[in-house]
VOZADO-416843 format. One record per residue: residue in three letters; x, y, z of N, C-alpha, C in turn. Coordinates in steps of 0.2 Angstrom, whole numbers, padded with zeros to 4 digits, always signed. Atoms other than C-alpha are relative to their C-alpha. Layout:
N
AlaXYZXYZXYZ
...
REM end
This chain:
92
Unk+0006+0003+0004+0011+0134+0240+0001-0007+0000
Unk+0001+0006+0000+0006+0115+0241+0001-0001-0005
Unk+0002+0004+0006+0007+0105+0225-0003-0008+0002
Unk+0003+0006-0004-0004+0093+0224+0004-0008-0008
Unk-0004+0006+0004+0005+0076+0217-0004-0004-0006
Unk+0004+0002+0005-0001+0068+0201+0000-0007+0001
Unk-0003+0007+0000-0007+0052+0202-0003-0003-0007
Unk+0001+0005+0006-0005+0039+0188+0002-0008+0003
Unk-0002+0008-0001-0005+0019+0191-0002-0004-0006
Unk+0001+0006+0005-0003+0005+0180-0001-0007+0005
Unk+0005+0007-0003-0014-0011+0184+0002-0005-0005
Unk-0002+0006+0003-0008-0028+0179-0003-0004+0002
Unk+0002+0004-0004-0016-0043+0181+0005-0006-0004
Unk-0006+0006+0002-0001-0057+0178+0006+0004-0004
Unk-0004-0002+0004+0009-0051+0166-0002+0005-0007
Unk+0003-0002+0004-0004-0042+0157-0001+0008+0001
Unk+0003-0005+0000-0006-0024+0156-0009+0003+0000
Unk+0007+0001+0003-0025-0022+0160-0003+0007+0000
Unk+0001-0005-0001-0027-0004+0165+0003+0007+0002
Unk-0005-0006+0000-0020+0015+0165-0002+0005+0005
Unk+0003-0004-0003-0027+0028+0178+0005+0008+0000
Unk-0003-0007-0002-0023+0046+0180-0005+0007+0000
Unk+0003-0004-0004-0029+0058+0191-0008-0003+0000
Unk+0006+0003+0000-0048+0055+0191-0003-0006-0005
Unk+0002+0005+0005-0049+0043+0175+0006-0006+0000
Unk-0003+0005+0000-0046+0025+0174-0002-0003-0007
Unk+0001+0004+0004-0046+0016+0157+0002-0008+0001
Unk-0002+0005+0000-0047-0002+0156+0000-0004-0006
Unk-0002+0006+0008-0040-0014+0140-0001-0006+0000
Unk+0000+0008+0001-0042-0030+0146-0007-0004+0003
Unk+0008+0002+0001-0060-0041+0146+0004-0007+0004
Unk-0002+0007-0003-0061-0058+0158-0003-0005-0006
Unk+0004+0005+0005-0064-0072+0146+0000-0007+0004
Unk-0001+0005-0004-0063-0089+0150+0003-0008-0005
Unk-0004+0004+0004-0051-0104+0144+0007+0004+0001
Unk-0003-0003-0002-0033-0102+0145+0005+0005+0002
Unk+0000-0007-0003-0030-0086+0143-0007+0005+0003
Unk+0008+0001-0005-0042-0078+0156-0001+0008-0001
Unk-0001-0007+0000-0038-0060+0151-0002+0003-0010
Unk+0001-0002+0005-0042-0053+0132+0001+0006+0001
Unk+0001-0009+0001-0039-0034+0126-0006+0000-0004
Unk+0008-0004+0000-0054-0026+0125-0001+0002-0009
Unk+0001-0006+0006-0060-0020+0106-0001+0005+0001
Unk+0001-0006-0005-0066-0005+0116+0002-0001+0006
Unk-0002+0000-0007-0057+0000+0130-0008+0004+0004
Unk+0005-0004-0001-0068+0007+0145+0003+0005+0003
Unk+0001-0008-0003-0068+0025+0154-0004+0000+0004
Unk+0004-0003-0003-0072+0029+0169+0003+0006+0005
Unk-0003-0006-0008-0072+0045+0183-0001-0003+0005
Unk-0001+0001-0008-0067+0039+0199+0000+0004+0005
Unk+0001-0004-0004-0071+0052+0207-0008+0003+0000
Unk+0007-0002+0001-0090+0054+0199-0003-0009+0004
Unk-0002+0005-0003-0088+0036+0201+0001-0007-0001
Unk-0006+0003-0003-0079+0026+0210-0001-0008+0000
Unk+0001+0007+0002-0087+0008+0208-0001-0002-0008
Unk+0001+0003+0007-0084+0008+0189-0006-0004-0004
Unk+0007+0003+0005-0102+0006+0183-0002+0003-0005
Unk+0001-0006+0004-0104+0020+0171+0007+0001-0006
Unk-0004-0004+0008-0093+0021+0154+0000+0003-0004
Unk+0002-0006+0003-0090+0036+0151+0003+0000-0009
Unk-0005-0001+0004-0076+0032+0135-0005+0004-0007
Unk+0004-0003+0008-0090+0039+0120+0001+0006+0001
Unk+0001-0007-0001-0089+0055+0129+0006+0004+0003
Unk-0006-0002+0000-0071+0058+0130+0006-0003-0003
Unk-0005+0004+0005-0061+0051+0115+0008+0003+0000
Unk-0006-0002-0003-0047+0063+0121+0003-0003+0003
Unk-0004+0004-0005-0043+0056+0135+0000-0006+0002
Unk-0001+0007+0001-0045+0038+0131+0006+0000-0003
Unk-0007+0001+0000-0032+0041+0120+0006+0004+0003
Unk-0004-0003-0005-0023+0051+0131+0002-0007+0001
Unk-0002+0007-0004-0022+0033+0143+0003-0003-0005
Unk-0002+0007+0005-0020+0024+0128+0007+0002-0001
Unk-0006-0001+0002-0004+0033+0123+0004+0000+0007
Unk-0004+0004-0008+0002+0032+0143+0002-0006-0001
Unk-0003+0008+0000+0001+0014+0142+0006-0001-0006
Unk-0009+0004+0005+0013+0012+0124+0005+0002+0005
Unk-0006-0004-0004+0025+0025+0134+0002-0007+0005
Unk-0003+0006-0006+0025+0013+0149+0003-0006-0004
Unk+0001+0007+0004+0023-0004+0139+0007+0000-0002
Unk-0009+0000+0006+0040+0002+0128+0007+0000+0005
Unk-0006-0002-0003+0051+0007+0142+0001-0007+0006
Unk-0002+0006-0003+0046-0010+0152+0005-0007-0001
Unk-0004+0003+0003+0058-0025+0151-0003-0006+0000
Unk+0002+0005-0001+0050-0042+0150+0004-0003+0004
Unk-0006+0003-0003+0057-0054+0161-0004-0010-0001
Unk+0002+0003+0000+0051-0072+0163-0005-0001+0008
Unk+0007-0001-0005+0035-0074+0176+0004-0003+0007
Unk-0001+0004-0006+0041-0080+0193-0003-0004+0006
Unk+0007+0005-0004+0024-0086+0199+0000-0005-0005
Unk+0001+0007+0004+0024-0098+0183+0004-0006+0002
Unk-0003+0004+0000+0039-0106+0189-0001-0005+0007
Unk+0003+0004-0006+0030-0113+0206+0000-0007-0002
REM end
């Protein structure tokens, strides 16, 4: 019997946590703003199926508050076990 492998990724944009994916759902926390921080978390995160689809235009999050916080509890888990370091692209 195959098993088929579970995929989960975490999306960063600098040092920020902005996204949790697993298996067909993606949550995104973080909103583009502008000024020096270019990233803000979202009041609402969004939800989408990447498999229904795949260009993230469609937010499903109203329609599955399960599994929003499902990701949402992913990300602490992750977040808790990461180690800060200082940014190595800042030091250019």
């Amino acid at each position: 019997e195959v098993k088929k492998a579970l995929v989960m990724n975490f999306f960063y944009l600098g040092d920020q946590l902005a996204a949790v994916r697993k298996e067909a759902f993606k949550v995104h926390f973080l909103e583009s703003v502008s000024g020096p921080k270019k990233f803000i978390e979202r009041d609402t995160p969004l939800l989408f199926n990447l498999h229904e689809d795949p260009a993230e235009q469609f937010n499903i999050a109203p329609n599955y508050p399960k599994m929003l916080q499902l990701l949402a509890d992913l990300r602490d888990r992750h977040l808790a076990l990461v180690v800060k370091v200082e940014s190595q692209l800042l030091l250019r």
